[in-house]
C-alpha positions, -999 to +999 in steps of 0.1 A: +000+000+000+029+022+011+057+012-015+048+041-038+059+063-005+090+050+002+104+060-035+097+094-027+131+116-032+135+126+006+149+128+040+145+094+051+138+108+087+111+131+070+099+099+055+094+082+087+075+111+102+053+113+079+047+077+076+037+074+115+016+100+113-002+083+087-006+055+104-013+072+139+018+059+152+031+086+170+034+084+204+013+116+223+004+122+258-028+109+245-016+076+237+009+074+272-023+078+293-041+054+275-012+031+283-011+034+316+018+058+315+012+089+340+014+123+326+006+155+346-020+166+318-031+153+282-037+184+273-017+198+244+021+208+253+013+239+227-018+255+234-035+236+266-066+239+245-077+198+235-060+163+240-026+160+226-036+134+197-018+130+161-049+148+143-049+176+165-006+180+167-003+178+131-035+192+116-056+213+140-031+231+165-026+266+156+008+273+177+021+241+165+017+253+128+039+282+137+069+263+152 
């Protein structure tokens, strides 16, 4: 499903990256909790304002598009 990805001409780090977050593979203060890993809030490191999730990190997070 993937192998047209992996040709792509780029940082292979960049590649990887992009690939978790595909998958939802990246590991979040959402995902921590849910594994029985204590945080001190799942709130997003960035703006505080919803879970710290892939979708939200990524796509929805307005500070985190700036950094």
């Amino acid at each position: 499903m993937f192998n047209w990805f992996w040709r792509i001409k780029a940082l292979h780090s960049a590649q990887v990256t992009t690939w978790r977050v595909l998958k939802n593979r990246i590991t979040t203060k959402v995902e921590l909790h849910r594994h029985g890993i204590v945080v001190e809030s799942v709130l997003c490191c960035f703006c505080g304002a919803k879970e710290e999730e892939v979708r939200h990190l990524f796509f929805e997070c307005r500070i985190s598009w700036m950094v």
